[in-house]
PDB file of N, CA, C and O in Angstrom:
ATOM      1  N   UNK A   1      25.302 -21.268 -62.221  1.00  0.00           N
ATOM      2  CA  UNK A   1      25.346 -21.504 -60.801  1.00  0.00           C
ATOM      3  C   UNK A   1      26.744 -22.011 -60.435  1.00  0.00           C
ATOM      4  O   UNK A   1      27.365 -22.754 -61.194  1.00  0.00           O
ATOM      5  N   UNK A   2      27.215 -21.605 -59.288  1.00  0.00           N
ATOM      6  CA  UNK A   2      28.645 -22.248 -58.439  1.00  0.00           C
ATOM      7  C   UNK A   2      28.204 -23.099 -57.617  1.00  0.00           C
ATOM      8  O   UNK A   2      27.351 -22.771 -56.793  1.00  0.00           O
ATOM      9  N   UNK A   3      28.542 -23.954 -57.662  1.00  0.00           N
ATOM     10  CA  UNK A   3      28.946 -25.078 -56.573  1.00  0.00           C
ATOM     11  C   UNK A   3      30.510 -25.182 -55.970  1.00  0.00           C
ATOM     12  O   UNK A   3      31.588 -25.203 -56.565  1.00  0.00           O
ATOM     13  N   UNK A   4      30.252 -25.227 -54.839  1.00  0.00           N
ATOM     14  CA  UNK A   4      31.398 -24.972 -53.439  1.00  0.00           C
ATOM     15  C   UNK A   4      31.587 -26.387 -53.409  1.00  0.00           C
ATOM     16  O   UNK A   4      30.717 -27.180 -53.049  1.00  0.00           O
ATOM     17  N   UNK A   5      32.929 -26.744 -53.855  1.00  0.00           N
ATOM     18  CA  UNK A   5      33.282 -28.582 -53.789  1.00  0.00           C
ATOM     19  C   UNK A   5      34.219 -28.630 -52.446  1.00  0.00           C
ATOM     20  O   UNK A   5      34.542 -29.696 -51.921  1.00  0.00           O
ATOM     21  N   UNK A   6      34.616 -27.339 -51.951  1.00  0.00           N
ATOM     22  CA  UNK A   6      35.444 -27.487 -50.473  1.00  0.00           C
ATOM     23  C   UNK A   6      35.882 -29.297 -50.218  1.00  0.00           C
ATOM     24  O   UNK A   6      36.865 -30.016 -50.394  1.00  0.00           O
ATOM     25  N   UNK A   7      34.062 -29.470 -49.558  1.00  0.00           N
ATOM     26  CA  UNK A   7      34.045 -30.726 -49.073  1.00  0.00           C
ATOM     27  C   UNK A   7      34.763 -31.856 -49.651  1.00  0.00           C
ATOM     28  O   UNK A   7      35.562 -32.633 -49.128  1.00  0.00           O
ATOM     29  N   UNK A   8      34.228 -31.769 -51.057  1.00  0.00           N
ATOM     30  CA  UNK A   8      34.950 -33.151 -51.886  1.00  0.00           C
ATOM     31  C   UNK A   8      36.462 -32.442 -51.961  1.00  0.00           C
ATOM     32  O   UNK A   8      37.171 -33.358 -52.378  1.00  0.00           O
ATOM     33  N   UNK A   9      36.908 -31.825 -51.859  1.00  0.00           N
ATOM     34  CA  UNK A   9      38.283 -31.344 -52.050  1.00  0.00           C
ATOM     35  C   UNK A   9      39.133 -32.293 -51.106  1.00  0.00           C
ATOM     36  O   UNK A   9      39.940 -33.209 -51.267  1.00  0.00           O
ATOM     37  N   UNK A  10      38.448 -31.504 -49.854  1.00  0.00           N
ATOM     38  CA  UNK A  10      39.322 -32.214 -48.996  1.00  0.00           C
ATOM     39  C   UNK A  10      39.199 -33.313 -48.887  1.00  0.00           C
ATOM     40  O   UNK A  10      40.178 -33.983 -49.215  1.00  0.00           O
ATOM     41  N   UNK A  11      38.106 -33.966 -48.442  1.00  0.00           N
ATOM     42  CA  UNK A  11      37.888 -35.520 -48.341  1.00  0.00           C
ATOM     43  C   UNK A  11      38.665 -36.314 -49.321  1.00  0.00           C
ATOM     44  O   UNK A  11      38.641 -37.536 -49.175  1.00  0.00           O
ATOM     45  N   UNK A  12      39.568 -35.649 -50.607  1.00  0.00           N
ATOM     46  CA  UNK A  12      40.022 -36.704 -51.794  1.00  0.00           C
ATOM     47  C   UNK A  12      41.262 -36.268 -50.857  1.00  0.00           C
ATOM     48  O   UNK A  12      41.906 -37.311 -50.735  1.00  0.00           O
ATOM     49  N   UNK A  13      41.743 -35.525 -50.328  1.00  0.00           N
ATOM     50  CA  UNK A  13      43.151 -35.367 -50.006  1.00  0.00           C
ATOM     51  C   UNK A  13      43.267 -36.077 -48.612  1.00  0.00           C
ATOM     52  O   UNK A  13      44.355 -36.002 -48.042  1.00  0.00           O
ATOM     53  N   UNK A  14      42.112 -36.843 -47.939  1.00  0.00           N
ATOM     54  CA  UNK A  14      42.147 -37.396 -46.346  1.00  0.00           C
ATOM     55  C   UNK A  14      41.967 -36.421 -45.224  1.00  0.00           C
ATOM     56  O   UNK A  14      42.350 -36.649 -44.076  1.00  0.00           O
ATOM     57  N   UNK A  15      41.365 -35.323 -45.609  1.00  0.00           N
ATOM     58  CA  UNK A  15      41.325 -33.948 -44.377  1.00  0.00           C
ATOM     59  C   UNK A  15      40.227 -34.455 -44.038  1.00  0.00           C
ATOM     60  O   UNK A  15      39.955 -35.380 -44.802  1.00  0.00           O
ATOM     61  N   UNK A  16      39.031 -34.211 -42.824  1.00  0.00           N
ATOM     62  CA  UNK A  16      38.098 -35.031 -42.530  1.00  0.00           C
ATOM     63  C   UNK A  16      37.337 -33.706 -41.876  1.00  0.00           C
ATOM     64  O   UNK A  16      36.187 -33.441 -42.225  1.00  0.00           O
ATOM     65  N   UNK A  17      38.346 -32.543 -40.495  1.00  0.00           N
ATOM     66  CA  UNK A  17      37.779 -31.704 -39.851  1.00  0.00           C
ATOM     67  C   UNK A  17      38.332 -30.335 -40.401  1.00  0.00           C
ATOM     68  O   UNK A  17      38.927 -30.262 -41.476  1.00  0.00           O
ATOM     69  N   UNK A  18      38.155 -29.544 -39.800  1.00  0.00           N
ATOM     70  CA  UNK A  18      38.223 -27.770 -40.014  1.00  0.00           C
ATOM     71  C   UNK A  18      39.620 -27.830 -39.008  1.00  0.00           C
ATOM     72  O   UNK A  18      40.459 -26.930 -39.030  1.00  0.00           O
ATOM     73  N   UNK A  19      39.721 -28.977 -38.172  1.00  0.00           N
ATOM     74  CA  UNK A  19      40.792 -28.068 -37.103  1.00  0.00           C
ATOM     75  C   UNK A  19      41.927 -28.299 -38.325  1.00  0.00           C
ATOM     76  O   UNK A  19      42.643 -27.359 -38.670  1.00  0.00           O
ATOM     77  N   UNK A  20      42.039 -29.719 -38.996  1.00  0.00           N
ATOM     78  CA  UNK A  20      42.898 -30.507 -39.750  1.00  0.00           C
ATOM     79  C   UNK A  20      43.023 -29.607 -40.864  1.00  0.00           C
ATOM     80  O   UNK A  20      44.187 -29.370 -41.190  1.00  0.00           O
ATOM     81  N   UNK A  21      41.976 -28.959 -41.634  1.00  0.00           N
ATOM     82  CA  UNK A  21      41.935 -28.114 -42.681  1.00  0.00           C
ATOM     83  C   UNK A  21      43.092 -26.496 -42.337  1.00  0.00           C
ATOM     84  O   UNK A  21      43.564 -25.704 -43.153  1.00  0.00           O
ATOM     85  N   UNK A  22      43.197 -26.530 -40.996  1.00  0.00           N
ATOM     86  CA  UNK A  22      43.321 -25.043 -40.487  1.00  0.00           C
ATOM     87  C   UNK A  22      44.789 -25.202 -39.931  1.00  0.00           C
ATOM     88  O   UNK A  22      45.463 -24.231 -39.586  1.00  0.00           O
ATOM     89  N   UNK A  23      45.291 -26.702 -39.864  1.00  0.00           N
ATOM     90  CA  UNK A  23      46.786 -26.862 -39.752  1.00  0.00           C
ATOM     91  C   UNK A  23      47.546 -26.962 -40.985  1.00  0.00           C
ATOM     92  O   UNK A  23      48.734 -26.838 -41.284  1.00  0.00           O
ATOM     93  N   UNK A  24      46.469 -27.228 -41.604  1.00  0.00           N
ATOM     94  CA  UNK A  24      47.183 -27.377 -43.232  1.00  0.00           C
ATOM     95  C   UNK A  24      47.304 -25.814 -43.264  1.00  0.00           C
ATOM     96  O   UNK A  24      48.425 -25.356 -43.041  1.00  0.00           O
ATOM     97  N   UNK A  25      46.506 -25.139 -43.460  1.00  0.00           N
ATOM     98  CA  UNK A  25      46.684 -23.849 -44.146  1.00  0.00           C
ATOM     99  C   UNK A  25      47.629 -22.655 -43.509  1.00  0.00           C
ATOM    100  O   UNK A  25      48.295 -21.813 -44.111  1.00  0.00           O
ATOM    101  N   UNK A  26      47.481 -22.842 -42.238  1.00  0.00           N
ATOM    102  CA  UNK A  26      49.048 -22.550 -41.014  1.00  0.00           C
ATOM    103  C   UNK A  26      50.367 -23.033 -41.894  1.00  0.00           C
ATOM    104  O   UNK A  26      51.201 -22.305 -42.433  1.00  0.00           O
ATOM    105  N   UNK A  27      50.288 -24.822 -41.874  1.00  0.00           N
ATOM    106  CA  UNK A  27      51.655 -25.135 -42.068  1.00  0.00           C
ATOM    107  C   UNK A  27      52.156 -25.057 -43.408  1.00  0.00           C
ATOM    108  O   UNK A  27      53.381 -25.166 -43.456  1.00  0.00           O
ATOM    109  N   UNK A  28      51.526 -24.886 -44.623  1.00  0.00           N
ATOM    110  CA  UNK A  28      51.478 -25.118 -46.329  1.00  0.00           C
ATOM    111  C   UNK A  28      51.872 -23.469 -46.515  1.00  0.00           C
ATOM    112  O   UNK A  28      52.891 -23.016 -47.035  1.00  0.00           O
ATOM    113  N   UNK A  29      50.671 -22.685 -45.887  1.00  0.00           N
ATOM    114  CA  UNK A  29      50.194 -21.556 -46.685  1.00  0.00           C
ATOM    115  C   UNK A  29      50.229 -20.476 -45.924  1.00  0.00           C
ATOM    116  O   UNK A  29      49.738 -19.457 -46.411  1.00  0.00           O
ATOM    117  N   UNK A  30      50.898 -20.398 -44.335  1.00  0.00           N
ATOM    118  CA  UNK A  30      51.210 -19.414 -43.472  1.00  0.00           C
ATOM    119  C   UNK A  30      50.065 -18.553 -43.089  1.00  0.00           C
ATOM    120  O   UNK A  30      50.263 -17.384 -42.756  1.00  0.00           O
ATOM    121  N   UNK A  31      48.866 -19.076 -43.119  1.00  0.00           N
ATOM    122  CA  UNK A  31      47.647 -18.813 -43.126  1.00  0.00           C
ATOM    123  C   UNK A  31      46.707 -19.332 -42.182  1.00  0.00           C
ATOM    124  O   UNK A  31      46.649 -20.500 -41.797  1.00  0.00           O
ATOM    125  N   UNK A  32      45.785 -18.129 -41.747  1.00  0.00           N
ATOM    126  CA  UNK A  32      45.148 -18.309 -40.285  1.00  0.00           C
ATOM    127  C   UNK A  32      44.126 -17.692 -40.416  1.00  0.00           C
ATOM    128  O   UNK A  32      44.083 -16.499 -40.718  1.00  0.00           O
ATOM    129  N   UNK A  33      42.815 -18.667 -40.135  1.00  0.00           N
ATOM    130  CA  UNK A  33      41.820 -18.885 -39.796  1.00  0.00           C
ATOM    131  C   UNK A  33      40.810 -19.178 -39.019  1.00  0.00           C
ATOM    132  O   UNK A  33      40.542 -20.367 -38.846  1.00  0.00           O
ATOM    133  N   UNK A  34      39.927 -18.020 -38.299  1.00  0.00           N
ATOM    134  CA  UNK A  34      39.007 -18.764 -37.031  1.00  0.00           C
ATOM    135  C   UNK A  34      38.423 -19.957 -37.041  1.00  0.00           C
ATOM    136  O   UNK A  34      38.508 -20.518 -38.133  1.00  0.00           O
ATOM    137  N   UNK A  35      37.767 -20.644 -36.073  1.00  0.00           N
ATOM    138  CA  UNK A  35      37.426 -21.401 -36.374  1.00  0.00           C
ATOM    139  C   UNK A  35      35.986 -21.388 -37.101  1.00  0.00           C
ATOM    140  O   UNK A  35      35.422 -22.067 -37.960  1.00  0.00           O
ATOM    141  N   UNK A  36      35.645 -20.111 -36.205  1.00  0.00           N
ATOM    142  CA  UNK A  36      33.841 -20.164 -36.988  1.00  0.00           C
ATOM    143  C   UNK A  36      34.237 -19.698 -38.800  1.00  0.00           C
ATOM    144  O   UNK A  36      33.383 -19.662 -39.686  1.00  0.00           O
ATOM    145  N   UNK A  37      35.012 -19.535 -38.902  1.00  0.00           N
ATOM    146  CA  UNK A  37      35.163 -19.130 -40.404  1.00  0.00           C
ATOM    147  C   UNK A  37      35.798 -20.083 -41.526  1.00  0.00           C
ATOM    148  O   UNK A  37      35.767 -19.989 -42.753  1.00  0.00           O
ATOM    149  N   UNK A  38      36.334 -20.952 -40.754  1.00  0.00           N
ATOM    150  CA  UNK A  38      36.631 -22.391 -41.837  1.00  0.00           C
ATOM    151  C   UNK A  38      35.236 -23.302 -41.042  1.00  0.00           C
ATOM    152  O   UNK A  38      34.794 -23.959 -41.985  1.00  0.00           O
ATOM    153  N   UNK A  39      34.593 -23.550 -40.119  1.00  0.00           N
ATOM    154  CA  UNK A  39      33.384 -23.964 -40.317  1.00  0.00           C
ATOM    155  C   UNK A  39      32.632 -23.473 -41.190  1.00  0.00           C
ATOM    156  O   UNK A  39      31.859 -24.201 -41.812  1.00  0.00           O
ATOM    157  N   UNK A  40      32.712 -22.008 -41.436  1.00  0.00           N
ATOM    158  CA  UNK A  40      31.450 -21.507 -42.581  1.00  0.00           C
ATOM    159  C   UNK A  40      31.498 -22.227 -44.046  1.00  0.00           C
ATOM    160  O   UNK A  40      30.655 -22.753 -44.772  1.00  0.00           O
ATOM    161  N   UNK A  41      32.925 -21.985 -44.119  1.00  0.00           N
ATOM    162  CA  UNK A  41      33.603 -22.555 -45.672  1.00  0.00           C
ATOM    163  C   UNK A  41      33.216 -23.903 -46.078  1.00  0.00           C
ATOM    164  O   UNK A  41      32.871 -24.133 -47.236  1.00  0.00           O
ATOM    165  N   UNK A  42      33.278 -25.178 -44.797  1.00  0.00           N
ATOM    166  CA  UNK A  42      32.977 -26.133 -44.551  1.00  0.00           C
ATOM    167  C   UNK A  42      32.008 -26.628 -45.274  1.00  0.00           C
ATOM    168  O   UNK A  42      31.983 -27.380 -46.248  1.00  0.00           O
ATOM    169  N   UNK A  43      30.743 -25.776 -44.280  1.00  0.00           N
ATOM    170  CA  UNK A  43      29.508 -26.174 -43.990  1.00  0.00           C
ATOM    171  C   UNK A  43      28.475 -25.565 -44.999  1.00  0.00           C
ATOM    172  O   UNK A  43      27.298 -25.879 -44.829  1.00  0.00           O
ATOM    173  N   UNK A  44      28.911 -24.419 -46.409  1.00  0.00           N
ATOM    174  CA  UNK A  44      28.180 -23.881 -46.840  1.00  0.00           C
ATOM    175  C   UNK A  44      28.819 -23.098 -47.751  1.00  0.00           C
ATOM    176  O   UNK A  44      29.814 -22.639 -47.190  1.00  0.00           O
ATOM    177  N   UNK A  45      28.730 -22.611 -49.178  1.00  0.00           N
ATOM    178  CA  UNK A  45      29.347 -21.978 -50.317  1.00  0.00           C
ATOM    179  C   UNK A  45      29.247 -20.264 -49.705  1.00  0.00           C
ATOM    180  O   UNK A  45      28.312 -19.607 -49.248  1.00  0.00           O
ATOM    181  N   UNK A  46      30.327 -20.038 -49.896  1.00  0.00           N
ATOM    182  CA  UNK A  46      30.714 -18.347 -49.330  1.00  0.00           C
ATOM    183  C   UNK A  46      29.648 -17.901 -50.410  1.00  0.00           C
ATOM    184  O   UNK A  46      29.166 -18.280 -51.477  1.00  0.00           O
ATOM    185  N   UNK A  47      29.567 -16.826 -49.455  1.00  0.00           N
ATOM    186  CA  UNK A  47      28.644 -15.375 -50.204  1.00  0.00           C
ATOM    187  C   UNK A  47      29.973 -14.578 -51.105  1.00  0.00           C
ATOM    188  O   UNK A  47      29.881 -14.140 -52.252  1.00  0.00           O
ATOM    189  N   UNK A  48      30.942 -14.551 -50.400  1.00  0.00           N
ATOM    190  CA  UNK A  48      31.627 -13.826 -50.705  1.00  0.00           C
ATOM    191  C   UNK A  48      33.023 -14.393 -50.645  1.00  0.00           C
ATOM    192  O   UNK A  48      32.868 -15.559 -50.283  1.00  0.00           O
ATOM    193  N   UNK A  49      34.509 -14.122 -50.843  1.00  0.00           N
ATOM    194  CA  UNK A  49      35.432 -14.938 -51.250  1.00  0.00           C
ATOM    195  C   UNK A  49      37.325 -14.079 -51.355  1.00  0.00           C
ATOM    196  O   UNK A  49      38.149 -14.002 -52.266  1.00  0.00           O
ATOM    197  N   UNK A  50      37.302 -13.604 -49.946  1.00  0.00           N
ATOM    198  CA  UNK A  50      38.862 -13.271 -50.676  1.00  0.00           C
ATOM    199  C   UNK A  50      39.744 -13.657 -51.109  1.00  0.00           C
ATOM    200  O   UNK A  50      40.193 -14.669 -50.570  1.00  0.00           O
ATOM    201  N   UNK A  51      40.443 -13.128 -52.229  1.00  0.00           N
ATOM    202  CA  UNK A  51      41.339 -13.691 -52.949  1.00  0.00           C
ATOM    203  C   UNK A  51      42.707 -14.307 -52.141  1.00  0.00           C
ATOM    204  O   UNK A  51      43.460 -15.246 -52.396  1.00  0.00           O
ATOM    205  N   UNK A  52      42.665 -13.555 -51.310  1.00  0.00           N
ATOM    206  CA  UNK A  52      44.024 -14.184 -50.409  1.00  0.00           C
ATOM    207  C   UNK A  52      43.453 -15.116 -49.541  1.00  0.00           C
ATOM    208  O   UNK A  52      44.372 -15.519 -48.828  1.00  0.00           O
ATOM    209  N   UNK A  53      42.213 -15.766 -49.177  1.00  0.00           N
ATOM    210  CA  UNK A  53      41.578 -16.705 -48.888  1.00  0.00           C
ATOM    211  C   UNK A  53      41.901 -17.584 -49.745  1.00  0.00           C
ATOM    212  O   UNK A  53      42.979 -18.170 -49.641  1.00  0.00           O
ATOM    213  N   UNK A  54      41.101 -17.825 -50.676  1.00  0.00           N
ATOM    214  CA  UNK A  54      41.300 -18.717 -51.698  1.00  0.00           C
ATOM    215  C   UNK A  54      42.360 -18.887 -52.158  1.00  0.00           C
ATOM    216  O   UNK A  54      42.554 -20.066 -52.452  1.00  0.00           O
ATOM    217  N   UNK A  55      43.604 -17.868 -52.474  1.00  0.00           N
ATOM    218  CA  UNK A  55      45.076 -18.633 -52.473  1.00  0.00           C
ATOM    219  C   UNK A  55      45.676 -19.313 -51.715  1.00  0.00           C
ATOM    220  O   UNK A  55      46.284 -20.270 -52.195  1.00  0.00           O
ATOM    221  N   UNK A  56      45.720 -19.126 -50.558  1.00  0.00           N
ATOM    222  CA  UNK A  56      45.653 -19.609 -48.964  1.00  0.00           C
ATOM    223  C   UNK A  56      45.692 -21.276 -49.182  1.00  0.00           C
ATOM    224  O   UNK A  56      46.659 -22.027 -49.058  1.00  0.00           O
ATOM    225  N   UNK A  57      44.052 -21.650 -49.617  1.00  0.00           N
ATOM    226  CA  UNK A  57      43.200 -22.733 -49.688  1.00  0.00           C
ATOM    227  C   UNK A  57      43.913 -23.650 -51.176  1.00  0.00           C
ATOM    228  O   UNK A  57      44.111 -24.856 -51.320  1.00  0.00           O
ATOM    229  N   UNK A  58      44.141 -22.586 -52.039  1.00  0.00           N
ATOM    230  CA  UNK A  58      44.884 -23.481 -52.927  1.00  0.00           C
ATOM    231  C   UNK A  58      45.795 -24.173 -53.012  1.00  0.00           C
ATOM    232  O   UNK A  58      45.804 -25.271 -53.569  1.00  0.00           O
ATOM    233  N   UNK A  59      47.082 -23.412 -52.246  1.00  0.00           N
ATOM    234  CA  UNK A  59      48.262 -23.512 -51.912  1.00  0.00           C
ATOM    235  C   UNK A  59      48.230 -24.577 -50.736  1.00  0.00           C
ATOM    236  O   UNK A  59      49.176 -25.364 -50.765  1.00  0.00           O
ATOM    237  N   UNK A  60      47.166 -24.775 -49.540  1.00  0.00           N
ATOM    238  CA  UNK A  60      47.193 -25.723 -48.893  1.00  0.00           C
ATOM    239  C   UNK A  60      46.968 -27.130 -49.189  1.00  0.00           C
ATOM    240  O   UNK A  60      47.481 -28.073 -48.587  1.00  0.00           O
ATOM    241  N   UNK A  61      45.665 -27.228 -50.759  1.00  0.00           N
ATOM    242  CA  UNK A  61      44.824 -28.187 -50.746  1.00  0.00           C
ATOM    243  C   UNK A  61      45.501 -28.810 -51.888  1.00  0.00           C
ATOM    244  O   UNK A  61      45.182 -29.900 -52.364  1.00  0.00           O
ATOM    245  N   UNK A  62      46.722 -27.846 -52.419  1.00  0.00           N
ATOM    246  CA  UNK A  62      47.119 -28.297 -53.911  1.00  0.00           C
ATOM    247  C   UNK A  62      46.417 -28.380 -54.813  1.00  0.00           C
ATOM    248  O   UNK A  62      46.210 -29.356 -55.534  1.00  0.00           O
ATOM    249  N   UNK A  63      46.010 -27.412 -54.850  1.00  0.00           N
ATOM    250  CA  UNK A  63      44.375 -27.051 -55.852  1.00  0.00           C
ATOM    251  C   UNK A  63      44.380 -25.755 -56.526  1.00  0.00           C
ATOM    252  O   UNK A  63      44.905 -24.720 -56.116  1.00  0.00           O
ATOM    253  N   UNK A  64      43.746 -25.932 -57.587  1.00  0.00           N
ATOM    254  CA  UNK A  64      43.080 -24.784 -58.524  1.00  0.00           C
ATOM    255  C   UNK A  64      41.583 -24.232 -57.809  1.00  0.00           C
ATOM    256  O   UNK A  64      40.772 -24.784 -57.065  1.00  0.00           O
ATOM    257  N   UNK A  65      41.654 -22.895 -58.413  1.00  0.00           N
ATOM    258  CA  UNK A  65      39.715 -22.568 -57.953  1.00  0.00           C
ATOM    259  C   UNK A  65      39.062 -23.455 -58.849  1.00  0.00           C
ATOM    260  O   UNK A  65      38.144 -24.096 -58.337  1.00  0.00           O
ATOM    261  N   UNK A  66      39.371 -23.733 -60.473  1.00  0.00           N
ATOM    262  CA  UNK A  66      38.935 -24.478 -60.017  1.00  0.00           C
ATOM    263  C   UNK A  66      38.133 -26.118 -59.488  1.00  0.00           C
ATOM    264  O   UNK A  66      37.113 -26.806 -59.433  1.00  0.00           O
ATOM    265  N   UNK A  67      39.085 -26.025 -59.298  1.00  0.00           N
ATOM    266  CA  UNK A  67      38.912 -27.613 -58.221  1.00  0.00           C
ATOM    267  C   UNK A  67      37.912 -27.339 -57.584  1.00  0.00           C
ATOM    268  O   UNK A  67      36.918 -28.065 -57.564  1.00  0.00           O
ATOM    269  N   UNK A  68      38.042 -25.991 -56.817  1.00  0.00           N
ATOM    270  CA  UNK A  68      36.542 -25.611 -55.317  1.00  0.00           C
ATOM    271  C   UNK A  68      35.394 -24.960 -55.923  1.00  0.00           C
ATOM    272  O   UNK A  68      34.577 -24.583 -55.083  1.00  0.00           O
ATOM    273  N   UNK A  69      35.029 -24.668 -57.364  1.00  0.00           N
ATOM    274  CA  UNK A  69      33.980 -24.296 -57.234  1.00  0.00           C
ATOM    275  C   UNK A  69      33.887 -24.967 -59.312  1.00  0.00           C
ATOM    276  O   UNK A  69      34.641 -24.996 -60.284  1.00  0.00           O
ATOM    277  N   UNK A  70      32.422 -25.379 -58.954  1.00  0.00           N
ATOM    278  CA  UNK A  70      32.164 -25.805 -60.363  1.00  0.00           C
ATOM    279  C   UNK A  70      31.194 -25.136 -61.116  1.00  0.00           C
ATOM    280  O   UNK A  70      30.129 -25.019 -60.511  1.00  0.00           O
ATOM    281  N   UNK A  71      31.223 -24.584 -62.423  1.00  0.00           N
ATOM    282  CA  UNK A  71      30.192 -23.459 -62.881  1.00  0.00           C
ATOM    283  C   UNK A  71      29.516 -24.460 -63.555  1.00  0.00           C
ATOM    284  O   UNK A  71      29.947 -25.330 -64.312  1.00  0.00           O
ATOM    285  N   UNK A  72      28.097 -24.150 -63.072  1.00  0.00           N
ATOM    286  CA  UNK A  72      27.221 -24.637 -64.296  1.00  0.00           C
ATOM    287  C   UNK A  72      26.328 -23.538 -64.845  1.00  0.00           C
ATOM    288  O   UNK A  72      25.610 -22.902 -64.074  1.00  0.00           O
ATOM    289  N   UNK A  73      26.349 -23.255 -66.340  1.00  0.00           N
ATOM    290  CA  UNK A  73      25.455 -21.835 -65.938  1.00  0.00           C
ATOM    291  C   UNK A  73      23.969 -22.064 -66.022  1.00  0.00           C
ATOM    292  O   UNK A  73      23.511 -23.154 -66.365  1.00  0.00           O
ATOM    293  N   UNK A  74      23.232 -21.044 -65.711  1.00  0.00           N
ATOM    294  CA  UNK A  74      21.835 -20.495 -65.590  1.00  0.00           C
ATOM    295  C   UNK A  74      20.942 -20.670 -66.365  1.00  0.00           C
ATOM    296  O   UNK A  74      19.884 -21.285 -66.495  1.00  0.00           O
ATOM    297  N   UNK A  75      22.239 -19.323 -67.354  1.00  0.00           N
ATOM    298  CA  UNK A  75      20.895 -18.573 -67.964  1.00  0.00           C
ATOM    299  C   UNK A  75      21.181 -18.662 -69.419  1.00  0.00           C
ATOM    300  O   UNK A  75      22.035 -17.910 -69.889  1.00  0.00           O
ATOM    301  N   UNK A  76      20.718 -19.285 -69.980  1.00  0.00           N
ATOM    302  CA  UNK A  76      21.076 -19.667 -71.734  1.00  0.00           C
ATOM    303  C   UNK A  76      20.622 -18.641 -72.659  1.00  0.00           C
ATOM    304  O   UNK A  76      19.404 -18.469 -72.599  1.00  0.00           O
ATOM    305  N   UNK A  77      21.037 -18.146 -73.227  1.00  0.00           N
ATOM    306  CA  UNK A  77      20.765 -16.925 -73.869  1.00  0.00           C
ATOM    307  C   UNK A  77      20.146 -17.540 -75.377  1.00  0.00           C
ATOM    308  O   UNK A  77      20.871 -18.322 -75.992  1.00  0.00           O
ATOM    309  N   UNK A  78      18.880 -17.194 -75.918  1.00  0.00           N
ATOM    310  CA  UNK A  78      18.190 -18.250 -77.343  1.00  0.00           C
ATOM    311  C   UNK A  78      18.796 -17.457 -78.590  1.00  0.00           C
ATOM    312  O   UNK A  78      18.675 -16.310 -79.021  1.00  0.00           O
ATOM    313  N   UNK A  79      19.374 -18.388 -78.900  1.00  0.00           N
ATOM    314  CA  UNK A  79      19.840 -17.520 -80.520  1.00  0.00           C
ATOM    315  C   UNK A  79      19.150 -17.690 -81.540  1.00  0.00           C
ATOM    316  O   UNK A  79      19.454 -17.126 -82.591  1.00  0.00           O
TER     317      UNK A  79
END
């Protein structure tokens, strides 16, 4: 399973909102984002994930992927 740490990401760096998240990624990472679409990121682990998104997000947050997403796996295979 992935877990989406977005939240704790930012909160360790002092970001608090999406508008604050979305000036970072303008001013760091030349990168632009609606608003309903860094609310999604926010508020809930993407379905899906572009790579120039997530570089974007790295380059803003000073982060690795991963920093934003933590694997734990599933499915244990019995040997």
């Amino acid at each position: 399973m992935l877990v989406w740490m977005l939240r704790k990401v930012m909160a360790e760096r002092g970001i608090w909102t999406g508008a604050a998240l979305s000036r970072l990624l303008k001013e760091k990472a030349g990168y632009e984002l609606s608003a309903p679409s860094i609310s999604a990121l926010i508020n809930g682990s993407p379905k899906q994930l572009k790579a120039e998104t997530l570089d974007a997000l790295c380059t803003a947050l000073e982060c690795t992927p991963n920093d934003l997403w933590v694997h734990t796996p599933t499915y244990k295979k019995d040997a």
